[in-house]
PyMOL Python script that loads the backbone (N, CA, C, O; Angstrom):
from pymol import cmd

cmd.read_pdbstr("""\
ATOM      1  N   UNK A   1      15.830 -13.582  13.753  1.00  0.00           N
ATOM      2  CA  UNK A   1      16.053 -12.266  13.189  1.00  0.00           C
ATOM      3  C   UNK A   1      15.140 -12.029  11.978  1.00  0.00           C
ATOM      4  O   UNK A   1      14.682 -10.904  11.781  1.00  0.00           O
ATOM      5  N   UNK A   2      14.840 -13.138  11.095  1.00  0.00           N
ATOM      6  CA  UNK A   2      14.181 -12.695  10.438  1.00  0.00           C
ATOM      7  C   UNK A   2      12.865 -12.720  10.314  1.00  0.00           C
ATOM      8  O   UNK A   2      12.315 -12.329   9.284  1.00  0.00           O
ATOM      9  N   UNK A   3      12.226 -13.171  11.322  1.00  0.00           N
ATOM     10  CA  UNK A   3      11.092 -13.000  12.356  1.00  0.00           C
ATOM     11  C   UNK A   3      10.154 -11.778  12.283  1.00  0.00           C
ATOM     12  O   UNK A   3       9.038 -11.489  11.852  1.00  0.00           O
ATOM     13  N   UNK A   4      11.796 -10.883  13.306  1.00  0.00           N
ATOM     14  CA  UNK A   4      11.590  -9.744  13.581  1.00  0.00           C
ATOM     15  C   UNK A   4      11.725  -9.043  12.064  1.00  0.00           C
ATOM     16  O   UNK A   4      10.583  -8.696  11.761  1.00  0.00           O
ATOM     17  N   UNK A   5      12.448  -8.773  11.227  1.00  0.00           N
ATOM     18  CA  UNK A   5      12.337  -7.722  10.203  1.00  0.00           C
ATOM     19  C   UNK A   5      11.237  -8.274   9.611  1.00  0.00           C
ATOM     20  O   UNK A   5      10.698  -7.306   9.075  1.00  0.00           O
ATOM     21  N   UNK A   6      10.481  -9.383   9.348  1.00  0.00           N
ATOM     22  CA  UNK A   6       9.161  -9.455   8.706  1.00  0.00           C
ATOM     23  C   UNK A   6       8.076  -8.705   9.576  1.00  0.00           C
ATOM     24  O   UNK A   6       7.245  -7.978   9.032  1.00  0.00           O
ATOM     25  N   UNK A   7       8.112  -8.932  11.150  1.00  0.00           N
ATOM     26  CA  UNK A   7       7.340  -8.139  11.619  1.00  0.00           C
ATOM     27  C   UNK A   7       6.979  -6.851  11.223  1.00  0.00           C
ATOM     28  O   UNK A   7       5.887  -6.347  10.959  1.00  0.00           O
ATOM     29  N   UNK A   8       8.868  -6.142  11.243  1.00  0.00           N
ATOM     30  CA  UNK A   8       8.521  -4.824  11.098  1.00  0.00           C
ATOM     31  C   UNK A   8       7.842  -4.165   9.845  1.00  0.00           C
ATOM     32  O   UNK A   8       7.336  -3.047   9.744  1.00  0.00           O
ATOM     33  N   UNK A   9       7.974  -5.190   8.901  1.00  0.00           N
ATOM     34  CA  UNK A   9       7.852  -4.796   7.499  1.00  0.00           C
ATOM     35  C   UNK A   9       6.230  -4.683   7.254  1.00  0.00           C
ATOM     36  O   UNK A   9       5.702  -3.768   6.622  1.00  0.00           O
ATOM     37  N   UNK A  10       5.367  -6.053   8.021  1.00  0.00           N
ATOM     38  CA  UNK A  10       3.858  -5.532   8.257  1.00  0.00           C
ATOM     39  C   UNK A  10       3.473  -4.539   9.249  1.00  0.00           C
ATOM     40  O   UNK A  10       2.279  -4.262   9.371  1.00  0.00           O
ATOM     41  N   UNK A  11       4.254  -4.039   9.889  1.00  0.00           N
ATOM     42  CA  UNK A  11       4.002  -3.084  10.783  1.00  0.00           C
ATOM     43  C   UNK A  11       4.186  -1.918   9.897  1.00  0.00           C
ATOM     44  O   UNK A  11       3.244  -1.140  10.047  1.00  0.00           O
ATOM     45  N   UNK A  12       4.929  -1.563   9.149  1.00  0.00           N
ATOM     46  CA  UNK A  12       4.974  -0.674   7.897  1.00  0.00           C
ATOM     47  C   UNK A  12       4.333  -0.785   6.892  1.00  0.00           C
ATOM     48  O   UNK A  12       4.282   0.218   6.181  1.00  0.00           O
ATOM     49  N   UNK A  13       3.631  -1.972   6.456  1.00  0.00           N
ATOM     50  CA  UNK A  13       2.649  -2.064   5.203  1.00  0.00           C
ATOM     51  C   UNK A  13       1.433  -1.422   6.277  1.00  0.00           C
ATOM     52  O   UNK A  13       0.910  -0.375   5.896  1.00  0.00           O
ATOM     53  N   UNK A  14       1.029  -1.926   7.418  1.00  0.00           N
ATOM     54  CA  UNK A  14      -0.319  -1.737   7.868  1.00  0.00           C
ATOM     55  C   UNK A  14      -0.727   0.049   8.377  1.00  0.00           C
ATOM     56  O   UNK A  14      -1.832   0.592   8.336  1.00  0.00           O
ATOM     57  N   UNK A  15       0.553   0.613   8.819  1.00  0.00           N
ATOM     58  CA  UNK A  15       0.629   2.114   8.972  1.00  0.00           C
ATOM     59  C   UNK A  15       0.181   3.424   7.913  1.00  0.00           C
ATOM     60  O   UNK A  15      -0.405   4.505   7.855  1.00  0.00           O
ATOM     61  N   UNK A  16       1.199   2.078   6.896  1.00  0.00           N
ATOM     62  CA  UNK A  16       1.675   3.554   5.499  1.00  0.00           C
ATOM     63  C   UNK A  16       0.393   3.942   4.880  1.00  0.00           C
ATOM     64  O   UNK A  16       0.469   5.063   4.377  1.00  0.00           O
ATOM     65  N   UNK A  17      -0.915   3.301   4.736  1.00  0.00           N
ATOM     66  CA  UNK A  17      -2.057   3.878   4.080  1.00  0.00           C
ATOM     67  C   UNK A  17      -2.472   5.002   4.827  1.00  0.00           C
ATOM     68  O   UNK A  17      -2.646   6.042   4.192  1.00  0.00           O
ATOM     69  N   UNK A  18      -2.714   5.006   6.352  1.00  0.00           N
ATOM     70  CA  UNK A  18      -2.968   5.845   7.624  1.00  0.00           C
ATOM     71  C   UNK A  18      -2.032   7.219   7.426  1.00  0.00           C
ATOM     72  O   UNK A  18      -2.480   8.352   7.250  1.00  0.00           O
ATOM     73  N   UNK A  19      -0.596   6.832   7.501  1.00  0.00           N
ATOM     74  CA  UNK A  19      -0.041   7.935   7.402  1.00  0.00           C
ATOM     75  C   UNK A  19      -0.074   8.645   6.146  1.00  0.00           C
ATOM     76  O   UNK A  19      -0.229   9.863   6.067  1.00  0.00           O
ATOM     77  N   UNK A  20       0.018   8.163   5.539  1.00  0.00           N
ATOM     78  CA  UNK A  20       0.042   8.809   3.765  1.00  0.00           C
ATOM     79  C   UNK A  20      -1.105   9.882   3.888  1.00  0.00           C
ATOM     80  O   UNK A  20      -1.062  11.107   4.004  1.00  0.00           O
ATOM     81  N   UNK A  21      -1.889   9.205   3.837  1.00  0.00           N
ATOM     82  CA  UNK A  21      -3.239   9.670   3.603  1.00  0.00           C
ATOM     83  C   UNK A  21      -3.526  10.985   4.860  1.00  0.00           C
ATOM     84  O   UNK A  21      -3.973  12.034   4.397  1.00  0.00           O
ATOM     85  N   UNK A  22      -3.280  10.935   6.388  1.00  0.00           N
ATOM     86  CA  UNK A  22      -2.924  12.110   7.318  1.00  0.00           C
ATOM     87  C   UNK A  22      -1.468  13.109   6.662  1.00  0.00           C
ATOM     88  O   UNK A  22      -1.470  14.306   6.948  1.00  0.00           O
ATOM     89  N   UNK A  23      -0.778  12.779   6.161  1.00  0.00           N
ATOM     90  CA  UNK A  23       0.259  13.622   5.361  1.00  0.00           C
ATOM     91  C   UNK A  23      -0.440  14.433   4.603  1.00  0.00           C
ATOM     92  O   UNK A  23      -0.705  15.611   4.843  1.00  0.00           O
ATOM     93  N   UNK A  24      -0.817  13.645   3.451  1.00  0.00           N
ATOM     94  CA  UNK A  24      -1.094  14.433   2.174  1.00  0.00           C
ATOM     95  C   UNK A  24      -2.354  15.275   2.436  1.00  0.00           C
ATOM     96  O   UNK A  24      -2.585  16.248   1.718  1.00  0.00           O
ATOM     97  N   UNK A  25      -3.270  14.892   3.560  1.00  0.00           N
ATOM     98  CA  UNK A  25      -4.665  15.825   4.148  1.00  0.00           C
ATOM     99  C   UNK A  25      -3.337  17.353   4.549  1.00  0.00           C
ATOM    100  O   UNK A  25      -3.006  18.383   3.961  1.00  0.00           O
ATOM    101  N   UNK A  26      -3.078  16.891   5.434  1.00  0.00           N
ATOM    102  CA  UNK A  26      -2.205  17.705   5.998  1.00  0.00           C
ATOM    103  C   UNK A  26      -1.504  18.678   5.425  1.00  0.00           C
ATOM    104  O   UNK A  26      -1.405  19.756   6.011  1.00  0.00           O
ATOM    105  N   UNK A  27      -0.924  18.483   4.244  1.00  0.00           N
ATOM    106  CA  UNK A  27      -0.098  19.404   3.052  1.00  0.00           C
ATOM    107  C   UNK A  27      -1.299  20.143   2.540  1.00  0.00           C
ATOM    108  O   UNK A  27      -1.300  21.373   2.598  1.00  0.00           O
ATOM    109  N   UNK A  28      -2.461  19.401   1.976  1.00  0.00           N
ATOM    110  CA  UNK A  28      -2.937  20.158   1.326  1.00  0.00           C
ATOM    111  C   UNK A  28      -4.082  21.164   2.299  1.00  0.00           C
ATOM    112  O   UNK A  28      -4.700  22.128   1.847  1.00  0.00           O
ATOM    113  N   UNK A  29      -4.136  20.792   3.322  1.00  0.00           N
ATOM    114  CA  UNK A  29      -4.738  21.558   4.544  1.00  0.00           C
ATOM    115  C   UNK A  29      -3.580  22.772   4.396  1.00  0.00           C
ATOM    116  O   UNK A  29      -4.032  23.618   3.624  1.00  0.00           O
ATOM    117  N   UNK A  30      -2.743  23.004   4.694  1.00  0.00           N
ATOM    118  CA  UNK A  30      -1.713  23.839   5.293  1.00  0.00           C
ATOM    119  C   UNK A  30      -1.646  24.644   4.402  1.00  0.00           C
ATOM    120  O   UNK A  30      -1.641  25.810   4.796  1.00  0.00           O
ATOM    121  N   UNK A  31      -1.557  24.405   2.663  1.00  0.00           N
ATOM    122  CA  UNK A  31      -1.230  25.159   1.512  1.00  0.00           C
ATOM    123  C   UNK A  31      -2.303  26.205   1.585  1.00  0.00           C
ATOM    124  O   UNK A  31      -2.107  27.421   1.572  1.00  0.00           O
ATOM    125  N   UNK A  32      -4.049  25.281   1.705  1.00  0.00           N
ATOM    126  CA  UNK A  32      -5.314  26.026   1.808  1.00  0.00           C
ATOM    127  C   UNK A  32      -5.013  27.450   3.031  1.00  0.00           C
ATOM    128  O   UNK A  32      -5.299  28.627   2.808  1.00  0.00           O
ATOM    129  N   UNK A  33      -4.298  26.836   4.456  1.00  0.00           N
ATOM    130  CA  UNK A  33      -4.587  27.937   5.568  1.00  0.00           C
ATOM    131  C   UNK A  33      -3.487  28.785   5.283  1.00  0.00           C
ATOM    132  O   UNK A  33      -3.409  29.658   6.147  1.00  0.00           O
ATOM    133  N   UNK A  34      -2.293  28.912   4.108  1.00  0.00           N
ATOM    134  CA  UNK A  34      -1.237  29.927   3.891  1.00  0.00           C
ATOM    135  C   UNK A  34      -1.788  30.646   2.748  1.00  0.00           C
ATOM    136  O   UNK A  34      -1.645  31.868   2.696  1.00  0.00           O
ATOM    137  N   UNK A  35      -2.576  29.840   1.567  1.00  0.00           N
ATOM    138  CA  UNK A  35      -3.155  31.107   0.833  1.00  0.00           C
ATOM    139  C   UNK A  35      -4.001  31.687   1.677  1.00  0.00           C
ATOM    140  O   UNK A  35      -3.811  32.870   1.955  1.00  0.00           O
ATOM    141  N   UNK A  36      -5.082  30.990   2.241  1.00  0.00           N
ATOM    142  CA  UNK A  36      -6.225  32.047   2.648  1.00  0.00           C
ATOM    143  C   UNK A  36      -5.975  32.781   4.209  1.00  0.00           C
ATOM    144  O   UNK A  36      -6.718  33.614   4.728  1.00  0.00           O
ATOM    145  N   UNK A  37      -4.801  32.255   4.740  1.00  0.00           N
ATOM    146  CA  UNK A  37      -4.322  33.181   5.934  1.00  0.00           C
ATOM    147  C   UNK A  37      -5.506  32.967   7.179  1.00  0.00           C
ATOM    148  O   UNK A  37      -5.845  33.785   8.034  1.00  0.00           O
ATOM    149  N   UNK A  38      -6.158  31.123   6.886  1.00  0.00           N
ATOM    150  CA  UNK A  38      -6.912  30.826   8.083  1.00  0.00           C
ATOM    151  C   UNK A  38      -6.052  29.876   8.762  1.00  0.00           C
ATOM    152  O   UNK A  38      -5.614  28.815   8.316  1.00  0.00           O
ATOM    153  N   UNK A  39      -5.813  30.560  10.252  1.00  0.00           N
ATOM    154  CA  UNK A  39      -5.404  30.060  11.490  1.00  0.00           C
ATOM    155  C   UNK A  39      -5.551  29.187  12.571  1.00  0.00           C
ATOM    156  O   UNK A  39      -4.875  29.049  13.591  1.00  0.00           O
ATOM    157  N   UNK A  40      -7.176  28.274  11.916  1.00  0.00           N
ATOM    158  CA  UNK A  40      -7.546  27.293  12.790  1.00  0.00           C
ATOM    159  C   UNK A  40      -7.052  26.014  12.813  1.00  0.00           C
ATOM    160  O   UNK A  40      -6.722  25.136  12.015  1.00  0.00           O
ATOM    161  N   UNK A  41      -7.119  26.229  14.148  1.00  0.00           N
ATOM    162  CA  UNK A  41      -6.234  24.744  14.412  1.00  0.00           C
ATOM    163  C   UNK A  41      -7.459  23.350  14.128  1.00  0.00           C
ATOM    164  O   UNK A  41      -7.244  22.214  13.706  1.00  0.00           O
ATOM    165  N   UNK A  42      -8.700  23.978  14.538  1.00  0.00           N
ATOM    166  CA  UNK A  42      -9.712  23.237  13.972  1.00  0.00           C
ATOM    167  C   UNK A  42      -9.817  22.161  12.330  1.00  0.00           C
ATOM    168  O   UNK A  42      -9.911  20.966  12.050  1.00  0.00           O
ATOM    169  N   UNK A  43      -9.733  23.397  11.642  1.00  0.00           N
ATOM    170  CA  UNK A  43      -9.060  23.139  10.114  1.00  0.00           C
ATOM    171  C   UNK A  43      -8.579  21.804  10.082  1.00  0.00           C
ATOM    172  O   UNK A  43      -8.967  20.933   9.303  1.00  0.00           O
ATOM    173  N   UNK A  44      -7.672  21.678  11.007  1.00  0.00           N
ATOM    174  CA  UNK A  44      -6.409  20.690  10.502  1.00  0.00           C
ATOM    175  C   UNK A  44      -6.423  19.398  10.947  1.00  0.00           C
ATOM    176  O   UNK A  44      -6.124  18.343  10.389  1.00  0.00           O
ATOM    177  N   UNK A  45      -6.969  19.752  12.459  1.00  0.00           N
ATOM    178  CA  UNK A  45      -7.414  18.279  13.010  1.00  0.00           C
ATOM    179  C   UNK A  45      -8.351  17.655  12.850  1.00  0.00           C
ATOM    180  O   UNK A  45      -8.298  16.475  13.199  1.00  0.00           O
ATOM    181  N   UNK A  46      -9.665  18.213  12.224  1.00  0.00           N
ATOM    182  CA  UNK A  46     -11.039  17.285  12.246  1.00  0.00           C
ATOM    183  C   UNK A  46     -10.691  16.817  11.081  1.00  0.00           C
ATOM    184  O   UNK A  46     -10.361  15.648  11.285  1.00  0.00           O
ATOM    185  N   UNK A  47     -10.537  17.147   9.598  1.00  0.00           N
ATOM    186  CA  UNK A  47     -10.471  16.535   7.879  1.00  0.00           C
ATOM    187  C   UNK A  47      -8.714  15.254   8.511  1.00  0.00           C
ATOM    188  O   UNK A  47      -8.353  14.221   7.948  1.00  0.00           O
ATOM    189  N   UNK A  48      -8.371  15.606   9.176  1.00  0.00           N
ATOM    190  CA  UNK A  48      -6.881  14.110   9.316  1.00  0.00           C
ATOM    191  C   UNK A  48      -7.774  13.227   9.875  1.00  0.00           C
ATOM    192  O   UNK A  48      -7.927  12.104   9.394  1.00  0.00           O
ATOM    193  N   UNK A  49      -8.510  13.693  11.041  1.00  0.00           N
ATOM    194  CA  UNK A  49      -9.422  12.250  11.633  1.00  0.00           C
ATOM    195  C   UNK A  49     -10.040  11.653  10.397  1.00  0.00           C
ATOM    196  O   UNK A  49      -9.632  10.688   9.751  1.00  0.00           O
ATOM    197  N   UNK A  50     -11.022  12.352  10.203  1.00  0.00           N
ATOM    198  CA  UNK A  50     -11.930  11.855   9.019  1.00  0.00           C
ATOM    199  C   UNK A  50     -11.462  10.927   7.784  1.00  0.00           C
ATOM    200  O   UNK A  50     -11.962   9.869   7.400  1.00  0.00           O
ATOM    201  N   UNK A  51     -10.305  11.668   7.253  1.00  0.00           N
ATOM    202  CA  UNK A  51      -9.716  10.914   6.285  1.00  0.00           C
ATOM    203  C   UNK A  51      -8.788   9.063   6.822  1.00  0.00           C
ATOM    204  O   UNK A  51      -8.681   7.927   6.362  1.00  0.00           O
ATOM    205  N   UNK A  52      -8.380   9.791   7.928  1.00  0.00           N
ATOM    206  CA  UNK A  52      -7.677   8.522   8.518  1.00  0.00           C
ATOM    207  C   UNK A  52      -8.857   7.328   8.657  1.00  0.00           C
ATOM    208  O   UNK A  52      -8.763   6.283   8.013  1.00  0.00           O
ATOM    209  N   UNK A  53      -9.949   7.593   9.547  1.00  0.00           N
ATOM    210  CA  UNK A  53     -10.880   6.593   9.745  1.00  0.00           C
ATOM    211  C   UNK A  53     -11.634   6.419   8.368  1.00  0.00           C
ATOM    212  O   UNK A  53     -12.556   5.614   8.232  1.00  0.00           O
ATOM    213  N   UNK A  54     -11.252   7.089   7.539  1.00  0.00           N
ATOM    214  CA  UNK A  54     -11.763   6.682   6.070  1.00  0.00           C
ATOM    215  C   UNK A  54     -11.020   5.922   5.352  1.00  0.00           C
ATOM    216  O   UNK A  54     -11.560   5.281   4.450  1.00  0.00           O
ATOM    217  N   UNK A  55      -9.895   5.831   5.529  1.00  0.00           N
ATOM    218  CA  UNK A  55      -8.553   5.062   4.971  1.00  0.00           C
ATOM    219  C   UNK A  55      -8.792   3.665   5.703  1.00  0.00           C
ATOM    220  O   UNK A  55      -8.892   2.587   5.116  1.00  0.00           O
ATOM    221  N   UNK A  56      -8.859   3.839   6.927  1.00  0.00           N
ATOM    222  CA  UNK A  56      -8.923   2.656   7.865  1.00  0.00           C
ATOM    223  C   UNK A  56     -10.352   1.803   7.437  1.00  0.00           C
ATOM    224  O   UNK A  56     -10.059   0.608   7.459  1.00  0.00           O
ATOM    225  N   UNK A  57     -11.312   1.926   7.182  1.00  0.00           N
ATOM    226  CA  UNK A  57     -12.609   1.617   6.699  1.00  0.00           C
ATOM    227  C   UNK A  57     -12.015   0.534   5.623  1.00  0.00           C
ATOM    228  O   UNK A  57     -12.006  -0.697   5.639  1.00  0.00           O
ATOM    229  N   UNK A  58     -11.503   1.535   4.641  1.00  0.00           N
ATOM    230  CA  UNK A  58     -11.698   1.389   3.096  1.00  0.00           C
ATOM    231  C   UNK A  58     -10.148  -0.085   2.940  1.00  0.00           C
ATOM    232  O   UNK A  58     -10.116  -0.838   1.968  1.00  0.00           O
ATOM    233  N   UNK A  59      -9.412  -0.136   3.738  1.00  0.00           N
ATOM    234  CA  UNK A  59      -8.411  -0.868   3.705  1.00  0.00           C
ATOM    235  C   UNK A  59      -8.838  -1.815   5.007  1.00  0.00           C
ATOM    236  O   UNK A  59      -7.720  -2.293   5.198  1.00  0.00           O
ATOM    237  N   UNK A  60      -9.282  -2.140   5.558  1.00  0.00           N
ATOM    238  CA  UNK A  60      -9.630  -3.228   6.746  1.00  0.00           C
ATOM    239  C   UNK A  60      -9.359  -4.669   5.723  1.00  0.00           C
ATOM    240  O   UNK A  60      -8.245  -5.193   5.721  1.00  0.00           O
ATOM    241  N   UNK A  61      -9.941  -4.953   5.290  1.00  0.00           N
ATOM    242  CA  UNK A  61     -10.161  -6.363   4.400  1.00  0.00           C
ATOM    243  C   UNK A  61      -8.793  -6.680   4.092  1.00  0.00           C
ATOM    244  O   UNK A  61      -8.345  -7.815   4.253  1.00  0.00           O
ATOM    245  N   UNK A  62      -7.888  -5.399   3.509  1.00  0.00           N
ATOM    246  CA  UNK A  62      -6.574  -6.029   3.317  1.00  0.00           C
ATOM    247  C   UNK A  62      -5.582  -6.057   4.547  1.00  0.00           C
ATOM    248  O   UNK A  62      -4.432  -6.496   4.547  1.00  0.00           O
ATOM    249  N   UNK A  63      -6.127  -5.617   5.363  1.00  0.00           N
ATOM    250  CA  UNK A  63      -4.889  -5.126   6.428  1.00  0.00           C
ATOM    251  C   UNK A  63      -5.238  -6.835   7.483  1.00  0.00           C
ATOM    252  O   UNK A  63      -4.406  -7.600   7.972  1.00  0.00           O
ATOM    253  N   UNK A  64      -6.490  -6.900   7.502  1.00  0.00           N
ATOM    254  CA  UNK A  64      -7.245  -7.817   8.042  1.00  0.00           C
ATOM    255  C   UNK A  64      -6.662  -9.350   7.293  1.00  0.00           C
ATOM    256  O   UNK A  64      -6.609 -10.413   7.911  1.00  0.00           O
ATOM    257  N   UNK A  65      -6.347  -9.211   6.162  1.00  0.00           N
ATOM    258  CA  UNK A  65      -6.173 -10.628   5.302  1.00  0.00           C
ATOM    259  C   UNK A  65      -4.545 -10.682   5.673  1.00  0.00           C
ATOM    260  O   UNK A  65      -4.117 -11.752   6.105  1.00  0.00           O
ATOM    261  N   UNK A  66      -3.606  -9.533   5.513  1.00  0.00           N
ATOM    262  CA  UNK A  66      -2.452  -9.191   5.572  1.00  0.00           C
ATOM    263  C   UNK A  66      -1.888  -9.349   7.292  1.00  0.00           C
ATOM    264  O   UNK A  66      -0.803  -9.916   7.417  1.00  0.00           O
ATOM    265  N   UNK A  67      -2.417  -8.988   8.264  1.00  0.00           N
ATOM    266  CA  UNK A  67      -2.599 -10.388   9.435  1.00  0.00           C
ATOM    267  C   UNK A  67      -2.579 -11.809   9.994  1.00  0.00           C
ATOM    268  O   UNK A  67      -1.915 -12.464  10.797  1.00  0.00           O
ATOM    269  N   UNK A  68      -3.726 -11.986   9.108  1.00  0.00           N
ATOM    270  CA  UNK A  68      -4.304 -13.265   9.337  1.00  0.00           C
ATOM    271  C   UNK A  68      -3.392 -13.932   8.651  1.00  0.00           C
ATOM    272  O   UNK A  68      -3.233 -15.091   9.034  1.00  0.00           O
ATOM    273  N   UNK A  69      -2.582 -13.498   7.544  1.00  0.00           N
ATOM    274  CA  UNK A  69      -1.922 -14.620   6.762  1.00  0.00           C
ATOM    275  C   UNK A  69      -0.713 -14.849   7.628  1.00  0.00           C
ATOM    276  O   UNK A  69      -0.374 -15.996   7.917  1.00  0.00           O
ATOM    277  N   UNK A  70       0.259 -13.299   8.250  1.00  0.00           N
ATOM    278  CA  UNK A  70       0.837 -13.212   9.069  1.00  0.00           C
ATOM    279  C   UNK A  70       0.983 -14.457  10.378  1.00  0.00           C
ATOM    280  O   UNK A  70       1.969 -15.128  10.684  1.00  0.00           O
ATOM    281  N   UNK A  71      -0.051 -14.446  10.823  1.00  0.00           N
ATOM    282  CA  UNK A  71      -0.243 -14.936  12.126  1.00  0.00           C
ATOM    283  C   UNK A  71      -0.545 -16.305  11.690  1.00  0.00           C
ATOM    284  O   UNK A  71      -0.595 -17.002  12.703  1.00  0.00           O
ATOM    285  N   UNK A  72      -0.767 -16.995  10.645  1.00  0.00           N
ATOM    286  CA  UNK A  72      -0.863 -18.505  10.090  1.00  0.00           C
ATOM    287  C   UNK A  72       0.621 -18.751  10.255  1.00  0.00           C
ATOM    288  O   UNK A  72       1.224 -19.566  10.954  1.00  0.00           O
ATOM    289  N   UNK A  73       0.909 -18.112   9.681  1.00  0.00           N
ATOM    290  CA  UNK A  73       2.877 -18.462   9.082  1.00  0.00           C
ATOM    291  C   UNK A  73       3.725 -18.326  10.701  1.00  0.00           C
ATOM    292  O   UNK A  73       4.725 -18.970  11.021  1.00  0.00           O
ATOM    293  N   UNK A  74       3.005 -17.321  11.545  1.00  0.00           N
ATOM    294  CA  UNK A  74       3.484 -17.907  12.478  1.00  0.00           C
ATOM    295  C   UNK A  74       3.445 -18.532  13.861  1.00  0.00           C
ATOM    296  O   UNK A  74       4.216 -18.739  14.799  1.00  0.00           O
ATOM    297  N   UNK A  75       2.064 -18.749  13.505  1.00  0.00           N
ATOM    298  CA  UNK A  75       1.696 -20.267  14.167  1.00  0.00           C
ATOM    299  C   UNK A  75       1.865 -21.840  14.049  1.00  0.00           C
ATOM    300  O   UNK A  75       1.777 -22.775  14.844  1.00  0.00           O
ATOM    301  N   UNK A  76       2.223 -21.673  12.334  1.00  0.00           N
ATOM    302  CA  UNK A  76       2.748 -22.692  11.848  1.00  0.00           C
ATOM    303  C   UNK A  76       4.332 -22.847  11.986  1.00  0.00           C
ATOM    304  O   UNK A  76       5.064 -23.836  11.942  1.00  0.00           O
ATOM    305  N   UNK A  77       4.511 -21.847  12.122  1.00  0.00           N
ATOM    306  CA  UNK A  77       6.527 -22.053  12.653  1.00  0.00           C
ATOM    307  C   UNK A  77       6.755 -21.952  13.874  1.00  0.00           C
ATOM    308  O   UNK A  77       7.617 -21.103  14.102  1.00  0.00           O
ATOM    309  N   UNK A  78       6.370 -22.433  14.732  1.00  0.00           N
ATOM    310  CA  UNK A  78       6.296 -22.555  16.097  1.00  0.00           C
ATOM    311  C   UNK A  78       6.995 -23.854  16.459  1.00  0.00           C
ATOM    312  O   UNK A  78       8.052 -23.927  17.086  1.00  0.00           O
ATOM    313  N   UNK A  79       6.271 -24.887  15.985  1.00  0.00           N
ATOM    314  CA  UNK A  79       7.173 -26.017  15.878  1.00  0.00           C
ATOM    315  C   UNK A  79       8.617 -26.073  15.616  1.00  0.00           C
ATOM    316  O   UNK A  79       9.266 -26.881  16.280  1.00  0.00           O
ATOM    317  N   UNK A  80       9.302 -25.243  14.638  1.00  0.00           N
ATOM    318  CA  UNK A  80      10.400 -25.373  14.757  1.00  0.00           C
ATOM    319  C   UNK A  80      11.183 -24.543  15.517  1.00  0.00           C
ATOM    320  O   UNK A  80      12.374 -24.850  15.563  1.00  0.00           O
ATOM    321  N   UNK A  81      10.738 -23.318  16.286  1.00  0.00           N
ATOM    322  CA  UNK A  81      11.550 -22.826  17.267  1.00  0.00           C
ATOM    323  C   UNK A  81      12.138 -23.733  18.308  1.00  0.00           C
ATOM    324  O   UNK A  81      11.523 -24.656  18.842  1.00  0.00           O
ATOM    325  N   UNK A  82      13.586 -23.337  18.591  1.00  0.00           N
ATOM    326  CA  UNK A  82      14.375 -24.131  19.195  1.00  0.00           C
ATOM    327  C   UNK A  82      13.866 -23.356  20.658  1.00  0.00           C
ATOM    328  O   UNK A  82      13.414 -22.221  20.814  1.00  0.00           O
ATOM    329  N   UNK A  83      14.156 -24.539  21.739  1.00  0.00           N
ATOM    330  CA  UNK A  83      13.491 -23.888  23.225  1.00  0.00           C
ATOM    331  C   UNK A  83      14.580 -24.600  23.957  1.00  0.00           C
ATOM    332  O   UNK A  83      14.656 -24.518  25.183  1.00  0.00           O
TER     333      UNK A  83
END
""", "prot")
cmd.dss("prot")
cmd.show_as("cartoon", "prot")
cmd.util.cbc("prot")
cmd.orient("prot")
């Protein structure tokens, strides 16, 4: 069990930069197309890509180290799983 909630917990460290960062594009996209009353759907989807694969760039090294340490700890506890 506690396996699994560590899993989930890097599965939530490795997301939350991605999503944050598509959120907050997103808010401040939306505020821009309600003052200025622009309707493109264009608008909204190309600056979330961009920023996302910019987030993803700029955080690799940690997400990458934050893995690897992952996957030590549990390769090394393998041995004691009961079978």
């Amino acid at each position: 069990m506690q396996l699994a909630i560590e899993t989930y917990k890097i599965t939530l460290l490795l997301s939350l930069p991605m999503l944050l960062a598509g959120l907050i594009i997103g808010l401040l996209i939306s505020i821009f197309q309600a003052t200025t009353q622009i309707n493109e759907q264009i608008l909204t989807f190309v600056p979330k890509i961009l920023t996302v694969i910019i987030v993803v760039i700029v955080t690799m090294p940690w997400m990458l180290n934050l893995l690897i340490d992952f996957a030590t700890r549990l390769l090394n506890m393998i041995p004691t799983f009961p079978f």
